[in-house]
N, C-alpha and C positions, 0 to 999 in steps of 0.2 A: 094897468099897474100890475106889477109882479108881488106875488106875496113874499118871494125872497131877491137878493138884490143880484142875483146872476144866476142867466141859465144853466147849472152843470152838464145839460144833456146837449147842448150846442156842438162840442167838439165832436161827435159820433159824427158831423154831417160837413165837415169842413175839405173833407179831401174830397167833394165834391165839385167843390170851387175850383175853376182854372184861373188861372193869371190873363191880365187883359181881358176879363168879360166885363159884362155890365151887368147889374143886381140892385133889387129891391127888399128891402126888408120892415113888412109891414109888422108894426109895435117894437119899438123900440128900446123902452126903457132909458135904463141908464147908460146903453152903449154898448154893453160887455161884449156881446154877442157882436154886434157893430165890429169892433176892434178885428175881432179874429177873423171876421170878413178882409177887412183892409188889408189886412197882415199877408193875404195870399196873393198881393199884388195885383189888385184885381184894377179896371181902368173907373170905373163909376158905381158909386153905392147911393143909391138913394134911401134917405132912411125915415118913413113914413110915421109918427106918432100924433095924436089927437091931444095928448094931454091936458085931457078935461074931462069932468063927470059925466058932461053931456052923452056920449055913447052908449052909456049906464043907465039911461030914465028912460029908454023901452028895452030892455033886453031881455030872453024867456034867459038867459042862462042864470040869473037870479035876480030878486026884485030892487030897486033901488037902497031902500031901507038896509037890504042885506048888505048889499056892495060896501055901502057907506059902515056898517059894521064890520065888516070883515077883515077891510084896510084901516079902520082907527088905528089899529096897534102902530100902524106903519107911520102914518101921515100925524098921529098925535090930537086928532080929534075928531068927533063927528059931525060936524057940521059941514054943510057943500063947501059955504068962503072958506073955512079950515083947508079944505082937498084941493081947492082950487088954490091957495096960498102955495102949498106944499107943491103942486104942478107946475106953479111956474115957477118956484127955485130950482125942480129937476130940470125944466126945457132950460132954464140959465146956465147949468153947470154943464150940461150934455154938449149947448150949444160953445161952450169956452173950451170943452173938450177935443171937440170937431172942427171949429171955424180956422184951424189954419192946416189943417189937410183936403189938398185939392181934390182927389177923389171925392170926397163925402158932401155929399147936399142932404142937410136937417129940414126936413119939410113938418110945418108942425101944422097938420089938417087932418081931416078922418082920410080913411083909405076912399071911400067911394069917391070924395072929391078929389082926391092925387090922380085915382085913376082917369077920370074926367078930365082934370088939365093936362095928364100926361099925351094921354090921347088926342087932345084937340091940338098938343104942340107940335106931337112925333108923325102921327097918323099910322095907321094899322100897316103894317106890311116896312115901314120905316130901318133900315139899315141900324138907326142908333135902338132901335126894341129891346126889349130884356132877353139878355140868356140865361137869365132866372132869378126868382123872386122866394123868399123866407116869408112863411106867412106865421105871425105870432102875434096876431094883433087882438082881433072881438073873438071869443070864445062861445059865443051863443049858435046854437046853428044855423040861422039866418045871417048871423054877422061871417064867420067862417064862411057858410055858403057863396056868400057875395063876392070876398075877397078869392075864393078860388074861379068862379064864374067870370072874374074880369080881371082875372090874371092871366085864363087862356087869353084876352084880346092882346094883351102886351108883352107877352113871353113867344119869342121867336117857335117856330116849329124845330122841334128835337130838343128844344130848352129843357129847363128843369122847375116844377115845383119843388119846394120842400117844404116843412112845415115842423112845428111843434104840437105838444100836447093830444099826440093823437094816441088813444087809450090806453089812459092811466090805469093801470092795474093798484089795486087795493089802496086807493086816494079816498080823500074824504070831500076833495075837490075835482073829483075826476071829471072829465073836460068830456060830457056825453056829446053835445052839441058839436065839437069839432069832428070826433071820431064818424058821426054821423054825416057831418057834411062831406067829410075828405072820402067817405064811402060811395056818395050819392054822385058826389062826380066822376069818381072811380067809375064806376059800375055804367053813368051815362058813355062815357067818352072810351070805354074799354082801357084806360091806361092798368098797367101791372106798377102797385104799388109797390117798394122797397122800405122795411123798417129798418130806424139803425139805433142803436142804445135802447132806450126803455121808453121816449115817446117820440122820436123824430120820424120820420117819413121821406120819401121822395118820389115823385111821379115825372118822368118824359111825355111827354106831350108831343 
């Protein structure tokens, strides 16, 4: 869940999109970001969201209690069935928003399982593989960490990560856990990270 209802820092990272690739973009929201993908005429967008609490009841990037505080303002109450009410009226609107553009497939599961079927459908080394994937999904560093660790299985060689949220200067929500993950693979895999605007990223692989 977004504390606000659009990425602004997305557009910094679009003219890395070519026309006719295929893309992944893990967390979704309400699309925005989605859109400006499509927009660059790309051939396939798969667009990964969990929409559900559940991802939220182990997470180090803050305690459940907190989550569920943070976003009342948003979803209008604190209770779980409140957050889970509010989630599936987004996965309905998002899914009305998308369901008649043939590029886009709404997958509404966590990331590790998308990765899991995508893999068991395409298999590694696959022709149809990602030429790159947006990761904006779990913000914890275990959760980041995962989504980058098994995006190298499905992002072609020379593809593209990109990412959001990676160090937030003078936030009160600053995203340590991502900045930490997206370093930790940096550093394993020797990739040269690029920043673009004030928290997007991109790594070749």
């Amino acid at each position: 869940m977004m504390y606000t209802t659009t990425n602004k820092d997305s557009k910094h990272v679009m003219h890395l999109i070519q026309k006719d690739t295929i893309g992944a973009e893990i967390g979704v929201w309400l699309g925005n970001t989605s859109q400006q993908f499509l927009q660059k005429g790309i051939k396939k967008l798969y667009m990964i969201d969990a929409y559900s609490v559940e991802p939220y009841k182990d997470n180090s990037e803050m305690s459940y209690q907190e989550y569920l505080a943070k976003y009342q303002h948003v979803t209008g109450e604190f209770a779980e069935a409140g957050f889970m009410r509010y989630y599936d009226e987004v996965y309905k609107t998002v899914k009305q928003k998308f369901e008649l553009i043939e590029q886009a497939e709404l997958c509404r599961t966590t990331s590790n399982n998308w990765f899991e079927e995508f893999l068991a459908a395409k298999g590694h080394g696959n022709p149809e593989m990602l030429d790159w994937i947006y990761i904006d999904g779990d913000h914890s560093f275990e959760g980041c960490y995962s989504d980058l660790e098994n995006a190298l299985k499905v992002v072609k060689p020379g593809g593209l990560i990109i990412g959001d949220d990676y160090y937030w200067p003078n936030s009160k929500w600053g995203k340590k856990g991502v900045t930490e993950a997206v370093d930790k693979i940096k550093d394993e895999n020797n990739f040269t990270l690029i920043r673009h605007g004030e928290t997007q990223y991109s790594m070749t692989i």
